[in-house]
N, C-alpha and C positions, 0 to 999 in steps of 0.2 A: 111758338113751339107747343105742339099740342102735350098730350100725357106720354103718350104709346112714344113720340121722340127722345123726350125727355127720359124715359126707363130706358130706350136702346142704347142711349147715351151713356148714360150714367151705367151700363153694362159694360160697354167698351172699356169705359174709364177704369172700372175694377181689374178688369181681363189684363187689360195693361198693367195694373199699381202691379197685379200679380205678378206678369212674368218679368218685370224689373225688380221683383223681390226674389224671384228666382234666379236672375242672372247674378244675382248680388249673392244670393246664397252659395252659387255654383263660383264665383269668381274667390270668394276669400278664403276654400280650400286649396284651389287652384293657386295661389300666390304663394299662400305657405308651402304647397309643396314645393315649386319652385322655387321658393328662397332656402328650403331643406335641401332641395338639391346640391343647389351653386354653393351649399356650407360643407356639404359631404367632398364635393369635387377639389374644394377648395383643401380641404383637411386632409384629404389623399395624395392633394399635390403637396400640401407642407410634410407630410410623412415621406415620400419620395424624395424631393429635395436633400430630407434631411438625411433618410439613409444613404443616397449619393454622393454627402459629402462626409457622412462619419466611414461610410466604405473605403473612397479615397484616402482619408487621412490614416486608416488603420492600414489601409495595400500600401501608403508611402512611409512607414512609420519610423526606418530608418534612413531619410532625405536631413540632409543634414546634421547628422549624428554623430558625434568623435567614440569611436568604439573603443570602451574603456579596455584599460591595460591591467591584465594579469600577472603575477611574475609567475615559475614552477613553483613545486613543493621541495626540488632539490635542483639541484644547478651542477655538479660539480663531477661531471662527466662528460666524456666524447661526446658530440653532435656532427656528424659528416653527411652531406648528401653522396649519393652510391646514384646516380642514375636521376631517374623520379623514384627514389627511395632515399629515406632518410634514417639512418643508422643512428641509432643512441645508447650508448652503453661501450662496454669491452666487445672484445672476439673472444674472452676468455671466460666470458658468463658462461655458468652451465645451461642454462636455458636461452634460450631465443623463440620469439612470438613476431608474426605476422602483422600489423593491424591495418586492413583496408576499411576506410572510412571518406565521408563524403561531408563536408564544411554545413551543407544544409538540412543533410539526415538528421532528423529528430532524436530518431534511434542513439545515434554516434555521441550526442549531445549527453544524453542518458551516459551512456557506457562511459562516457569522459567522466562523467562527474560521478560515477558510481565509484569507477577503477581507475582514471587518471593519476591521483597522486598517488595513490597505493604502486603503479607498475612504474612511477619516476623514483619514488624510494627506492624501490628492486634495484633498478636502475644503477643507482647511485652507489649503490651499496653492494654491484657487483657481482648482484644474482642473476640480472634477467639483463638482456640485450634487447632492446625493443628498434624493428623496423617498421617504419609508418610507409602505408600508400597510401597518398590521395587524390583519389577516382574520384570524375566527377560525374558520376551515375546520375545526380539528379539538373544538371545540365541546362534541363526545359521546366524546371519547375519551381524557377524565379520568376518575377515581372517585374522588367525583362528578364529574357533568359538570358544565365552564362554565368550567374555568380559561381556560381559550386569551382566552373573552370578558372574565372580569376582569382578566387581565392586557392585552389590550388596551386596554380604560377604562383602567388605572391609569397606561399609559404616556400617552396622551393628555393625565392630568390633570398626572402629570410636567412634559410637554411645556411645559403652561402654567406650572407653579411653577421653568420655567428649568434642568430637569433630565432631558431626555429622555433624551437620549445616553448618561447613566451609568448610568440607569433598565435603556433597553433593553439594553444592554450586560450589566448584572448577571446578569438573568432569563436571555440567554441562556449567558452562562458556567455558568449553575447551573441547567442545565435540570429538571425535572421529568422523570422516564418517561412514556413515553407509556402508556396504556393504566391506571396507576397513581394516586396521589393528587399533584394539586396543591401548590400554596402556596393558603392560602386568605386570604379581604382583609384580613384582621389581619395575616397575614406581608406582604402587597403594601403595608400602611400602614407597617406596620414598616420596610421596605423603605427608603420615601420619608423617613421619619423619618431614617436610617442615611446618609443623604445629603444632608442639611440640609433636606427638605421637612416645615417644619414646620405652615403653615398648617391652621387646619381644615377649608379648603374641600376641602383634597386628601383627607384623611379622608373626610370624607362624600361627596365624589364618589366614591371608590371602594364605600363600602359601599352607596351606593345606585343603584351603576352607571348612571353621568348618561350614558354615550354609548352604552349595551348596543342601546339601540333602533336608533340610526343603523349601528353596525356591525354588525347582525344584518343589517338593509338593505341594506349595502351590503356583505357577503358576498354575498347573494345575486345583488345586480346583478353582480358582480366572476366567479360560476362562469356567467353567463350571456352574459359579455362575450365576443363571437368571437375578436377579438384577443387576448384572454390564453386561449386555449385550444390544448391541446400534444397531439402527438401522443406516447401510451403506449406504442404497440405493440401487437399482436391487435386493431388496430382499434380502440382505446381513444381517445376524443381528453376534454380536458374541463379540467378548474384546477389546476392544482396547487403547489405552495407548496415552495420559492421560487420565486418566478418574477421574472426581471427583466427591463427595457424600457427600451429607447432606442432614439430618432427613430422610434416607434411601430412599433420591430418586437422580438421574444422573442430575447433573448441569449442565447446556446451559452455557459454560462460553464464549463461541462468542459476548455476549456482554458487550463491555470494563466496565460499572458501575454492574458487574453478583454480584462481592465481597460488595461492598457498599451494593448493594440492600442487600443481604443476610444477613450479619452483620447489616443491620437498621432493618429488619423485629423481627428481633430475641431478638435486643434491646429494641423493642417497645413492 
C-alpha cells in the first residue's frame, strides 16, 4: 500500500469515527427526550385517572349513607297533610306563611337553618301557622334525576305516618349536593324507618311514588303562578325556591327580624 493509499485511508477512517460520534451525539438527546416524553404522558395519565376517580367518589358521595336523624326544636302541635300541603300549627294563629321549598335547593337549606327553628317555636307557641310546599323545581338537577321528586313523595307519606316535621327537618340538615347523587328510596325508607315509620304503606308509597304525578302538576302550576313570581334582575322574573307568602304577598325574608316583624304586626 503506497503513501497517497494509506492517507485516503486513514481519511475515510476519521470521516467515519466522526459521523458515529455524531450519530451518538444526536441519539442521547433524542432518548431523553423521549423517555421525558413517555414520563410526562405517563404523569397526565395518573392525574386523570385520579381525578376520574376522586370525581366519582365526590358525584356518589351519598351511596350508601343512612341519613342522619334530626328531631324539631318543638313538637307539640298539629301536623296534617291538606293536599300536597302540609299544615302545621292552629287555624287560629294570627299569622300564616307559605313556604314553597325544594329538598335540593341550597338556598332552602340556608333558610332552614337560618329560620327553621325560630318558625317551629312560633309554631308551637301558637303564633304562626306554617304551610309547607314541596316543589320539586330542581327535578333534573341530581345524578340521576328525581331526587327533589322522591323526596318530596316521601315527606308527604311521612306527613301522613305522623312524622313530617322530623322527616323534613333531617333531609334538610343533610342535604344532598346539588348537581351530584341523591339519597335514593331505600335511603328515604330507611329514613322513615330511623324515625319510628314503620308501616309498609310508607314503603311502598315511596317506591312507587304515589304523589310524583300531582307534584309534577302542581310544579308546574306553582312556576306559572303570577303571584309567586320574583323579580331576578336583567330582567329575569319567574319561581324560585324558597319563596315565602303572607296575606298573599312574597316575603323580603333578607332581613334577619322579617319573622318577628310579621308575627307582631299581625298580633297587634
Amino acid at each position: 500500500m503506497g503513501g497517497a493509499e494509506r492517507t485516503a485511508r486513514k481519511r475515510r477512517q476519521q470521516q467515519l469515527t466522526g459521523k458515529q460520534a455524531v450519530a451518538r451525539a444526536r441519539g442521547g438527546p433524542d432518548r431523553k427526550k423521549t423517555a421525558a416524553v413517555i414520563g410526562v404522558v405517563l404523569l397526565v395519565a395518573a392525574v386523570v385517572i385520579g381525578g376520574v376517580l376522586w370525581t366519582n367518589a365526590s358525584k356518589n358521595a351519598t351511596e350508601g349513607q343512612t341519613i342522619p336523624t334530626v328531631q324539631p326544636a318543638s313538637t307539640d302541635y298539629e301536623v296534617r297533610r291538606d293536599g300536597l300541603v302540609v299544615v302545621s300549627g292552629s287555624a287560629d294563629a294570627p299569622t300564616t306563611i307559605d313556604v314553597y321549598a325544594d329538598f335540593l335547593c341550597p338556598v332552602c337549606a340556608q333558610f332552614e337553618h337560618s329560620y327553621g327553628d325560630e318558625i317551629e317555636r312560633k309554631v308551637a307557641a301558637g303564633e304562626l301557622r306554617l304551610r309547607t310546599h314541596m316543589v320539586p323545581l330542581l327535578v333534573e338537577k341530581s345524578d340521576p334525576p328525581g331526587y327533589s321528586l322522591d323526596a318530596a313523595n316521601a315527606a308527604l307519606l311521612a306527613a301522613d305516618a305522623g312524622e313530617f316535621t322530623a322527616y323534613h327537618d333531617s333531609l334538610f340538615a343533610h342535604q344532598p349536593e346539588e348537581g351530584k347523587r341523591g339519597y335514593d328510596k331505600e335511603q328515604l325508607i330507611q329514613l322513615g324507618r330511623d324515625l319510628g315509620i314503620e308501616s309498609q304503606e310508607f314503603a311502598d308509597g315511596v317506591r312507587e311514588g304515589r304523589f310524583d304525578d300531582e307534584l309534577t302538576a302542581e310544579m308546574e302550576r306553582v312556576a306559572q303562578d303570577p303571584a309567586l313570581q320574583q323579580d331576578f334582575g336583567n330582567g329575569q322574573r319567574g319561581f324560585g325556591t324558597p319563596t315565602v307568602v303572607a296575606d298573599g304577598r312574597i316575603v323580603d325574608f333578607s332581613d334577619p327580624q322579617w319573622l318577628d316583624k310579621l308575627v307582631s304586626e299581625n298580633r297587634g
